[in-house]
matplotlib code that plots the C-alpha trace (Angstrom):
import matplotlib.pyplot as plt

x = [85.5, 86.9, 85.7, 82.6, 84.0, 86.7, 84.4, 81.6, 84.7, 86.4, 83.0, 82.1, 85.1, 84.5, 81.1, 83.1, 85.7, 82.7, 80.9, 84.1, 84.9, 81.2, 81.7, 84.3, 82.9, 80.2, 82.4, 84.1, 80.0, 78.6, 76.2, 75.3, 72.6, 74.3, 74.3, 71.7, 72.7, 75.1, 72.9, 72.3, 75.7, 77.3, 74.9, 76.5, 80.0, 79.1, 77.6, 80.5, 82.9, 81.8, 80.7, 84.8, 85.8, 82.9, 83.1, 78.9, 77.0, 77.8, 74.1, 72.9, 75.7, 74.9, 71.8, 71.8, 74.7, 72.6, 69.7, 70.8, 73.2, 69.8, 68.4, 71.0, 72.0, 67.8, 67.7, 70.8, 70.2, 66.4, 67.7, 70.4, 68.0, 65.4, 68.0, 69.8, 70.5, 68.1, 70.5, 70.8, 67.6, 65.8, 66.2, 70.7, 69.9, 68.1, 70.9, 73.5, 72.2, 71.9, 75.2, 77.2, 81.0, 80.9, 78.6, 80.9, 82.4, 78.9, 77.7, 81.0, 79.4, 75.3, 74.7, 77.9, 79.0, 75.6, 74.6, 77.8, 76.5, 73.1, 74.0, 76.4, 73.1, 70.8, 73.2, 73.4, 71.3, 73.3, 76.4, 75.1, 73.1, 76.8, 78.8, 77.4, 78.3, 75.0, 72.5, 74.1, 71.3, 68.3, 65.9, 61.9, 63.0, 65.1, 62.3, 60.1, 62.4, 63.1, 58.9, 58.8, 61.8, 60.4, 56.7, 58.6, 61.2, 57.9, 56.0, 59.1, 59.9, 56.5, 55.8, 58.9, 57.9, 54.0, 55.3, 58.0, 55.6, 53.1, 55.4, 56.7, 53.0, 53.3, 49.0, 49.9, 52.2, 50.5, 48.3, 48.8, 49.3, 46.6, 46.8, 48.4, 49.5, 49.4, 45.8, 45.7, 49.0, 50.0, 53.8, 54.1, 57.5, 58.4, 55.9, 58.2, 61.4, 60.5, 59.0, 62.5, 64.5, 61.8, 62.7, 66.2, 65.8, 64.0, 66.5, 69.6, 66.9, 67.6, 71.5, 72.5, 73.3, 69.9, 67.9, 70.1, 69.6, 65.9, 67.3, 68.0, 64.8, 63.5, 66.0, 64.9, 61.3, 61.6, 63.0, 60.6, 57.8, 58.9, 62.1, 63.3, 59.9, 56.6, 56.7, 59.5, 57.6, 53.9, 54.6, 56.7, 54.2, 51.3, 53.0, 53.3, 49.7, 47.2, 45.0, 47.2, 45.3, 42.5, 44.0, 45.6, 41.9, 40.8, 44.2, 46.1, 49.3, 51.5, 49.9, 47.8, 44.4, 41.3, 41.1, 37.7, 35.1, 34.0, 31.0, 28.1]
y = [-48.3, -50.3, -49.8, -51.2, -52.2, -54.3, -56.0, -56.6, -57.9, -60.3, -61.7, -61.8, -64.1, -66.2, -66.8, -68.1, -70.0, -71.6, -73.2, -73.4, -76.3, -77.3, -77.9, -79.9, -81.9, -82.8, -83.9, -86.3, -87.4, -87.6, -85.7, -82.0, -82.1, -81.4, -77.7, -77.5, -78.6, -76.3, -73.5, -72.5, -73.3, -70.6, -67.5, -68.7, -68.0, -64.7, -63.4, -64.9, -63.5, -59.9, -60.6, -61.0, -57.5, -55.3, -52.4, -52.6, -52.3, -55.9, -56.5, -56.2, -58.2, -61.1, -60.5, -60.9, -63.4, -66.1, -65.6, -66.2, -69.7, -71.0, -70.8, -72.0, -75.2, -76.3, -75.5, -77.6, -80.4, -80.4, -80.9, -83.6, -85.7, -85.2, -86.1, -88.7, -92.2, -90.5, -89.5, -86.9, -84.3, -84.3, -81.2, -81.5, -85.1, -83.8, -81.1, -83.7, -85.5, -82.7, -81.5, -85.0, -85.3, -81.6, -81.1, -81.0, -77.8, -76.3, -76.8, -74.6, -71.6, -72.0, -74.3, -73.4, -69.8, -68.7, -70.0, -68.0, -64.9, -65.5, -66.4, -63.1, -60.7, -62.6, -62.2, -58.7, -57.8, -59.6, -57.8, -54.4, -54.2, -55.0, -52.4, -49.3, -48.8, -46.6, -46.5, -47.8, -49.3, -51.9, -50.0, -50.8, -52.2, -54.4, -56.4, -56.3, -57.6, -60.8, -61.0, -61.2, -63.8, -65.4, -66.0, -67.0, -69.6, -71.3, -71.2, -73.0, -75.0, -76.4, -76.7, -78.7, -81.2, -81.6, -82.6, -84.9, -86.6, -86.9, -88.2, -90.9, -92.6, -94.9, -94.2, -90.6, -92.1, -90.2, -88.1, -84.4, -82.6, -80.7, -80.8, -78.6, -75.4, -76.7, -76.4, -72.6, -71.8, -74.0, -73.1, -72.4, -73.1, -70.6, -67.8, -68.3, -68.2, -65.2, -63.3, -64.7, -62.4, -59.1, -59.9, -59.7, -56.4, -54.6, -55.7, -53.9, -50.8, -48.6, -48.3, -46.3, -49.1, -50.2, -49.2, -51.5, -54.2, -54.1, -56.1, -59.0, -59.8, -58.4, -61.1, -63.9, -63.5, -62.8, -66.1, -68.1, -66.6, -66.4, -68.5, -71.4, -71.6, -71.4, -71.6, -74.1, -76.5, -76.4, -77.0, -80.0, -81.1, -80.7, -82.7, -85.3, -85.5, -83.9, -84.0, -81.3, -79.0, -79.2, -78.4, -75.6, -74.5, -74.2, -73.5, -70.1, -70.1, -68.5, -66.1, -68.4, -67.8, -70.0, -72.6, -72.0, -73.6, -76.6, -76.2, -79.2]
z = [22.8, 20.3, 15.9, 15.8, 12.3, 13.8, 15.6, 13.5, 11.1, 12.9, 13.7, 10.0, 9.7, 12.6, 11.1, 7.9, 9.4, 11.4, 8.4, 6.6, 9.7, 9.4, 5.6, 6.2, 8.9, 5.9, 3.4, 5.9, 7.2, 3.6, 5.0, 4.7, 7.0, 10.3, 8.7, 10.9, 13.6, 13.9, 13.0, 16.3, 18.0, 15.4, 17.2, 20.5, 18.9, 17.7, 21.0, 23.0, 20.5, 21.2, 24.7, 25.1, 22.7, 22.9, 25.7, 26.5, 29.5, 30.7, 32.4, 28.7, 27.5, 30.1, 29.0, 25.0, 25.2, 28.3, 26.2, 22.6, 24.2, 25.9, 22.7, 20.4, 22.8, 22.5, 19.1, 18.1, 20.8, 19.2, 15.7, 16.6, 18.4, 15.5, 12.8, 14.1, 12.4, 9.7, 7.2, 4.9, 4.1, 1.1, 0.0, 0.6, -1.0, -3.8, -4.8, -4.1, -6.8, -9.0, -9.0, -8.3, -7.8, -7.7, -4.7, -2.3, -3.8, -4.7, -1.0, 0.4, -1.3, -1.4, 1.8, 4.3, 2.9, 2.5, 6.0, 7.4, 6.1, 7.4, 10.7, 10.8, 9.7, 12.1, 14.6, 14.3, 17.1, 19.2, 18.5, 18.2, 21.5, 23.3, 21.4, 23.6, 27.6, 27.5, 28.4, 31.8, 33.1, 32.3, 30.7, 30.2, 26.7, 28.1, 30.4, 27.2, 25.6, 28.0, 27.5, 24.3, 24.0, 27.0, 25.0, 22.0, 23.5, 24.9, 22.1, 19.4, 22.5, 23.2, 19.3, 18.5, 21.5, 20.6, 17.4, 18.7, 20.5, 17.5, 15.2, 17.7, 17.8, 15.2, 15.1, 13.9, 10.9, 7.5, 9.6, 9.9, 13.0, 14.6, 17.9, 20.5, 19.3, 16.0, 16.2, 16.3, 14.1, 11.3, 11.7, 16.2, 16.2, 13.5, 15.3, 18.6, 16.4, 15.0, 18.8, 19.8, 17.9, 18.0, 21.7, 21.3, 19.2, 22.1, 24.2, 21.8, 21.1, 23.5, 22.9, 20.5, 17.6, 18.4, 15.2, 13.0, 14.9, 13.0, 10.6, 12.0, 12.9, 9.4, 8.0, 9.7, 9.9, 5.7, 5.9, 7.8, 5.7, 2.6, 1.5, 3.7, 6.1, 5.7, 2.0, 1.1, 3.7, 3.0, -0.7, 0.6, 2.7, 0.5, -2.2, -0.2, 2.1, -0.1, 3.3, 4.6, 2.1, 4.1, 7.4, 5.2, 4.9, 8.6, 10.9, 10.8, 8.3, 11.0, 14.1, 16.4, 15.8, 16.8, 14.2, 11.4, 12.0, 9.3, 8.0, 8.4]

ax = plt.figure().add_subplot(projection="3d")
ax.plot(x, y, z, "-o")
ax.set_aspect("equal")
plt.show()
């Protein structure tokens, strides 16, 4: 087998060299957005990337690596369509402004590093559950696994079209979405994101790496709730469509739930 050190390394620096071309890509499009874009193309790297070194059981590498690219090329294909001809995010747009000529600098080390190192802990559960010939066979945490990954790629999938289709009635312009699964979770598409990677850490726990690979779904569900999510986007949104308060009120911040009921 070969250090797990070597390889967790070298992928550390592919995720670096990654945004570092990503970062440059920005400067040349004025536009930091497409961060995002790349977001998901960057776990496809990683999992390839060990897929090719690591000495696993290759059903479970198949396995992690088919599942993490079906996600990633969605993901990014969702957020290019989204984004496109729109120009650069607020929030990029905003710090842009804050920081002027020196942006371009600034956003190498708190947009593109930062996102490298992300991507690399995320990703963790990815590499890990390919490092490990054994168990040599699928075990029951494997299928769970493909459940629970299944359940969430449906659920971010579904969300992210509902609201596609919302926001392209030009009736729905100013008006909140509550329809769909939006109606029982404020946030769907984040709930599946988040099933998405538990999935992937039952699919890694069962070799013996498999209890760090906790952290990577730790990591990112930490940051759907708390830092770049949930939070960062419902005080956006509530800034800007003070009726949003309301549906804050009577829909579910996160898990689905059945929606309160108003009172007469």
């Amino acid at each position: 087998m070969k250090p797990i050190m070597n390889i967790l390394g070298l992928n550390l620096l592919a995720a670096l060299l990654f945004m570092y071309g990503v970062w440059l890509l920005s400067l040349v499009k004025k536009n930091a957005s497409i961060v995002d874009v790349f977001w998901g193309l960057g776990f496809i790297l990683i999992a390839w990337l060990t897929f090719s070194k690591a000495d696993g059981y290759p059903p479970r590498q198949l396995l992690l690596v088919l599942l993490t690219t079906i996600w990633g090329l969605r993901l990014s294909g969702h957020i290019l369509v989204r984004n496109w001809g729109k120009g650069e995010d607020r929030r990029y747009q905003a710090w842009r402004d804050k920081h002027g000529e020196n942006f371009g600098w600034v956003s190498l080390f708190t947009i593109f590093g930062t996102q490298a190192l992300l991507l690399w802990a995320v990703s963790l559960v990815v590499q890990l559950g390919q490092l490990s010939p054994v168990p040599d066979r699928l075990m029951v945490w494997d299928f769970l696994g493909v459940l629970v990954w299944g359940v969430g790629f449906g659920f971010e999938a579904v969300a992210d079209w509902q609201l596609v289709r919302f926001k392209a009635d030009p009736n729905n312009k100013g008006k909140v979405m509550d329809q769909g699964l939006w109606k029982y979770s404020r946030h769907p598409n984040y709930f599946g994101e988040t099933l998405i990677w538990w999935g992937l850490f039952l699919i890694s726990f069962s070799t013996p790496y498999g209890y760090w690979a906790i952290l990577s779904p730790l990591t990112i569900t930490f940051l759907l709730l708390k830092v770049s999510g949930v939070t960062l986007l419902e005080k956006d949104i509530t800034e800007r469509r003070p009726e949003y308060r309301e549906y804050i009120k009577n829909t579910s911040p996160f898990i689905p739930w059945f929606p309160q009921r108003q009172e007469s």
